[in-house]
KEMI-611479 format. One record per residue (C-alpha): x, y, z. Coordinates in steps of 0.001 Angstrom, whole numbers, plus 500000, padded with zeros to 6 digits. Example, Ala and Ser with C-alpha at 12.3 -4.5 7.8 and 13.67 -1.06 7.14 Angstrom:
BEGIN
512300495500507800513670498940507140
***
This chain:
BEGIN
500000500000500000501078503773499102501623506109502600500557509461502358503250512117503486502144515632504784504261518394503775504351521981504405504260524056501529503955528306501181501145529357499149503530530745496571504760527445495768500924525864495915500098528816493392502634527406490980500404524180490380498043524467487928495439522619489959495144524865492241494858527981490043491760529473488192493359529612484717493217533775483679490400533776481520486394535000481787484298532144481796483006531155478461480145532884478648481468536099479050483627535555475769481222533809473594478520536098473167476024536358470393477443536477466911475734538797465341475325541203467753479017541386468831482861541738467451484654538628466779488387538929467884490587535928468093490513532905470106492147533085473749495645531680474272495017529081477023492070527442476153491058528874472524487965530104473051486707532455470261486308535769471688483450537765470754483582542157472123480198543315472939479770546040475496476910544690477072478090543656479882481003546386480687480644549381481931481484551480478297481957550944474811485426553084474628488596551483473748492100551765474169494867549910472506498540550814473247501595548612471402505020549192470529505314550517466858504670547712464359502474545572466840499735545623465009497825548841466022496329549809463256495366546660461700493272545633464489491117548889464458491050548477460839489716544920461521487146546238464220485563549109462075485227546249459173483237543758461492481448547060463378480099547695459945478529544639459057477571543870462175476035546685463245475762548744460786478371551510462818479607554489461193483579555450461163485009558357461623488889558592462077490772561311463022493850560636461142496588562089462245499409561134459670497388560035457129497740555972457882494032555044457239493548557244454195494777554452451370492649552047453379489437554179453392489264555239449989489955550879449052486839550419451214484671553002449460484736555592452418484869559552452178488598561267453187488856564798454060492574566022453502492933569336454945495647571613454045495165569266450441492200571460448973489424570873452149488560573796454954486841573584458163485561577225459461486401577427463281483671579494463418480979576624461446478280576052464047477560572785462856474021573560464905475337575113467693474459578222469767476866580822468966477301581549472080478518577575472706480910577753470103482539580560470809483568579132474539484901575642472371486924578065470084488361579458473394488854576363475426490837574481472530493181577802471843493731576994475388494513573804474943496858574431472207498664577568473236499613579526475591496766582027475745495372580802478795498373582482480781497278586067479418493607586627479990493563590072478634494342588304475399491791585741475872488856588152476659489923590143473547489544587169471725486294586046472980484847589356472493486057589301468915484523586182467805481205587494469663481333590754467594482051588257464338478774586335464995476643589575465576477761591615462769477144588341460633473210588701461573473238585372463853471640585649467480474085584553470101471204581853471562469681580302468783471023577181467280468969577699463951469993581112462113468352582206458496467949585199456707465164586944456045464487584934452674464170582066454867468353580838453494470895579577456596473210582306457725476153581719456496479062581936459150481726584474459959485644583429459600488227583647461662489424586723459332486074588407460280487487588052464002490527589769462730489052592996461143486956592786464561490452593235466502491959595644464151489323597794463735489270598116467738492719598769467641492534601504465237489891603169466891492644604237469239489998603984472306491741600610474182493848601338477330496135598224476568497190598149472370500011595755473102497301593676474481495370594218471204498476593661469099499444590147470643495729589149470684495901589473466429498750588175466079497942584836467805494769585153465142496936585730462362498804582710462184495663580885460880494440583696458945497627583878456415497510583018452712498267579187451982497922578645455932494203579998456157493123576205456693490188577183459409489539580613458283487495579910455121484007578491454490483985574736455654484399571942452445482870570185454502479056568556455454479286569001459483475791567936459492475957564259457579479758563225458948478133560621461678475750559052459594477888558221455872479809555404456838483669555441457024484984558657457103488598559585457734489936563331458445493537563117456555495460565543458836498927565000457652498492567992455279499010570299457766502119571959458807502320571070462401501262569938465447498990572803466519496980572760463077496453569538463784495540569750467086492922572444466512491300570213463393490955567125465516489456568985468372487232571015466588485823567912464907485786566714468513483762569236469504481331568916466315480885565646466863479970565323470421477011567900469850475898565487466632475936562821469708473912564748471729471286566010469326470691562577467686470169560794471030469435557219472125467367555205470055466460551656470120469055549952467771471247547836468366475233548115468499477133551659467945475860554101466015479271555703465920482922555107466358485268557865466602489053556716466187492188559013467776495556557049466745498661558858468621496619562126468798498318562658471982497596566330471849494087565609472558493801562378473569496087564074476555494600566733478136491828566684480600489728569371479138489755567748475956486162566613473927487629563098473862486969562995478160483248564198477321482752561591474798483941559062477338481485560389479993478547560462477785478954558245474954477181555018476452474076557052476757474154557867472686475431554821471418478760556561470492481955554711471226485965556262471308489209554508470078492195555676471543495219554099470091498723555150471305502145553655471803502724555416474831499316554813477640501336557335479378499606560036476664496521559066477401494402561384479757493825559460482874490048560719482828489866558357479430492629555515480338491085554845483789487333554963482515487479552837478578485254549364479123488153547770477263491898547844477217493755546355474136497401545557475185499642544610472301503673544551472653504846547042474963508729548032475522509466550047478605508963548501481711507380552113482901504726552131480358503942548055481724504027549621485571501862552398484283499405549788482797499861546862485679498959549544488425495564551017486494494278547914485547495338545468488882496564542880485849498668540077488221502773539382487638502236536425485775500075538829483390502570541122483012505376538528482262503125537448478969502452541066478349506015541509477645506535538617475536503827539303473144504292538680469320502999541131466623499309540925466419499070539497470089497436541162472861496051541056476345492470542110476308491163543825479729487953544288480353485872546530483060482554544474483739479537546165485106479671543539488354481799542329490237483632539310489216485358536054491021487325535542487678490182537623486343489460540653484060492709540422482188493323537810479482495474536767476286493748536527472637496358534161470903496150536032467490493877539221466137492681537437463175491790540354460531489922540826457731493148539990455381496346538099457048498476539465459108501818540143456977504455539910459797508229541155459071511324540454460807514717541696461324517494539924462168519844541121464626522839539015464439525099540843462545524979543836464783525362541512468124529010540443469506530441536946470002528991536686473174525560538622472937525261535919470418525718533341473108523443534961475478520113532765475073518271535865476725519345538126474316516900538989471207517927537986467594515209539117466114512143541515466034509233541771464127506660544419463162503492544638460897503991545556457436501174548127457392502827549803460832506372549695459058504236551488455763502985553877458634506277555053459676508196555651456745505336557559455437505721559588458587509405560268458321508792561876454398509441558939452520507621558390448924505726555392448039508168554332445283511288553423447871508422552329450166507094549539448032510967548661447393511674548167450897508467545774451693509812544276448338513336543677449695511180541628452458509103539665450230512322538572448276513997536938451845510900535398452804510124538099455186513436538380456982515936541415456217519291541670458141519036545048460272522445546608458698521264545784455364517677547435456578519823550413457707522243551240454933519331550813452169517099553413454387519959555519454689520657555289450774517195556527449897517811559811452352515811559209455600517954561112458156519761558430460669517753560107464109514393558977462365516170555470462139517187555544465447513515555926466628511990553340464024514692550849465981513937552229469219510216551977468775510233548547467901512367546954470409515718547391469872517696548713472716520011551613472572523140549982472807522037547708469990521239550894467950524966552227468298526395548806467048523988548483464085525319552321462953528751551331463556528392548110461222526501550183458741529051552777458318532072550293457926529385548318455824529420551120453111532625551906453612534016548402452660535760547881455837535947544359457782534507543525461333537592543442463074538526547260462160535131548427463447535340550955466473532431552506467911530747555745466311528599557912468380525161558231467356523718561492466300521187563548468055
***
């Protein structure tokens, strides 16, 4: 006969047997929900269940999703806005901040708005708003976006001009319908007419403070100028039909910089939460809307931003947000700390995982998978509307999309020494998705022709491209060696890495063998 043997054991080491541990993943039931009335994902990583997003049973509809760069960002809310479609019927509308989704939108029959490429928006467009409310959402972003809120002078001069604007236009501050007396809608002032509003007070000679005056118009200026008047003509645009046309993305990259932007993506902010609000609940089912901000940190950042009201309110309408970023860091904590759902692809810095591992109470073990996720991976977390015995946070094995997943690797080995070779800890490789390495060079000014040659070099070497190689050939078609150094850095590669890959490059064109390579110095 067997004895039995009592032992002592800490609960640390009875945590390590299975047996004894729930698995970390929602009951089937909380995954499988109804197919057509829900978002299919991907099947989980422990026990493959197929993973089905409805917001049902969560306490928003509002997404996150925060990755490294080439993790597969974009092509999951490209995937999601596909299946929100059919499913639900949802419209789209992206705010797009470097132009990623543009290609993709037009393939898919949707409408693009390129500003500062032949569209306007007038900052002063009610899009059926009180006067009166829009002129306080003209101020507040300005705020946002500059400095003005540290001179109020400045800022009261400004209000008052945009007032005069409305009034000399014929529109009543209150009313949010204004016509003429033929029965024909008013149509708006620009910000031009708040211009002439300031300079004619300033001529008048009658204002105590005319440096006051003078700084006041020439913060207006700087959107008022020829070939940078982008928000002081008559919109281009249909404010009243952008929630209800389908896809819709607002091509931003047009712009000069980051304050254009800004002010376009928070004006259409603004726009569209009063659609929200005026159109209402109704009885369907699903999302009637999803609004997209991808690395709109400017607004996705700040506490006064639209983006937090949408969050607050957007159950209530059926309107859902999609806040995609690589850093969660740039994410206001008013919308991080209150989406239903948390997508967490590959994440680098081990601050960015505390940041996440404190504000969603995801456990160690989470954490350790977190940080070895592949490209198109993720940990999904999810805020439930009761409390559960089960654990919120769990892995989705693969996104599977609406087309496959291209996946792209570079190998590492020929920047790594002897003995970082050895080192079984030590990465040889990364990989990123082809549509986020498309994304990037894009963003660093480089044309589709060397683009397509580079995603050709990886198709030739079944999908694998030695990182000097990678280097010297980006290098050869003129993108400047700091916009390198973040594409590396952004996608895993650490910095000491970086400074061997440059030094192999440079000896690389230069002809010269691995044992006369010194270290360079990498530029700032």
């Amino acid at each position: 006969m067997g004895r039995m043997k009592l032992s002592h054991l800490f609960n640390k080491d009875l945590a390590k047997r299975n047996i004894f541990v729930r698995p970390p993943e929602p009951p089937e039931e909380y995954l499988m929900n109804d197919p057509v009335n829900s978002i299919y994902i991907g099947r989980t990583k422990i026990f493959h269940v197929p993973f089905y997003w409805t917001f049902q049973r969560i306490t928003n509809p509002h997404i996150c999703v925060v990755g490294i760069t080439g993790a597969g960002k974009s092509y999951f809310v490209k995937t999601f806005l596909t299946r929100a479609s059919f499913v639900w019927g949802t419209n789209a509308f992206i705010i797009d901040w470097a132009g990623e989704y543009k290609e993709w939108v037009k393939q898919t029959g949707g409408q693009v708005i390129s500003l500062g490429k032949g569209s306007y928006i007038n900052l002063l467009d009610t899009g059926g708003m009180k006067p009166n409310d829009r002129v306080k959402q003209i101020i507040r972003t300005l705020e946002i976006l500059t400095d003005i809120g540290r001179y109020p002078e400045q800022k009261r001069l400004t209000e008052q001009a945009c007032e005069r604007a409305y009034v000399q236009a014929g529109f009543k501050m209150d009313k949010k319908i204004q016509r003429d007396r033929s029965g024909s809608q008013l149509p708006p002032p620009t910000l031009r007419d708040v211009q002439h509003s300031l300079e004619e007070q300033l001529s008048a000679g009658t204002y105590e403070f005319p440096a006051e005056l003078e700084n006041a118009i020439y913060r207006v200026k700087q959107f008022t100028r020829e070939g940078e008047d982008y928000f002081a003509q008559q919109s281009t645009v249909n404010l009243e039909k952008l929630t209800n046309v389908g896809l819709v993305d607002l091509d931003l990259s047009g712009l000069p910089d980051e304050v254009f932007r800004g002010l376009a993506g928070l004006s259409m902010l603004q726009f569209l939460k009063e659609k929200m609000r005026e159109a209402g609940w109704s009885s369907t089912k699903g999302l009637k809307l999803m609004i997209v901000l991808d690395e709109a940190w400017k607004i996705a950042k700040d506490d006064n931003s639209d983006a937090v009201m949408i969050v607050r309110e957007g159950r209530k309408y059926q309107f859902g947000l999609i806040v995609a970023s690589q850093n969660p860091t740039d994410i206001s904590e008013a919308i991080f700390s209150n989406v239903g759902t948390t997508f967490i692809l590959r994440v680098k810095f081990e601050r960015f995982l505390d940041y996440l591992q404190s504000t969603l109470n995801f456990s160690d073990y989470m954490r350790g998978e977190i940080g070895k996720l592949g490209v198109g991976q993720c940990a999904v977390n999810m805020a439930f509307q009761t409390t559960t015995e089960f654990s919120e946070t769990f892995l989705i094995d693969k996104v599977d999309g609406e087309e496959p997943l291209q996946e792209l690797f570079l190998d590492l080995e020929s920047a790594l020494s002897d003995e970082e070779k050895r080192d079984e800890f030590m990465a040889k490789v990364v990989s990123f998705e082809r549509g986020e390495l498309k994304k990037k060079l894009l963003s660093f000014g480089l044309d589709n022709v060397h683009i397509e040659e580079i995603i050709g070099l990886f198709g030739k070497k079944n999908n694998h491209v030695d990182v000097v190689s990678f280097v010297v050939l980006l290098e050869r078609y003129g993108l400047a060696r700091n916009s390198i150094t973040s594409f590396l850095k952004d996608v895993g590669i650490d910095d000491s890495t970086v400074i061997n890959i440059f030094s192999k490059s440079d000896f690389k064109k230069l002809g010269i063998e691995d044992r006369d390579i010194t270290q360079v110095i990498l530029e700032e």
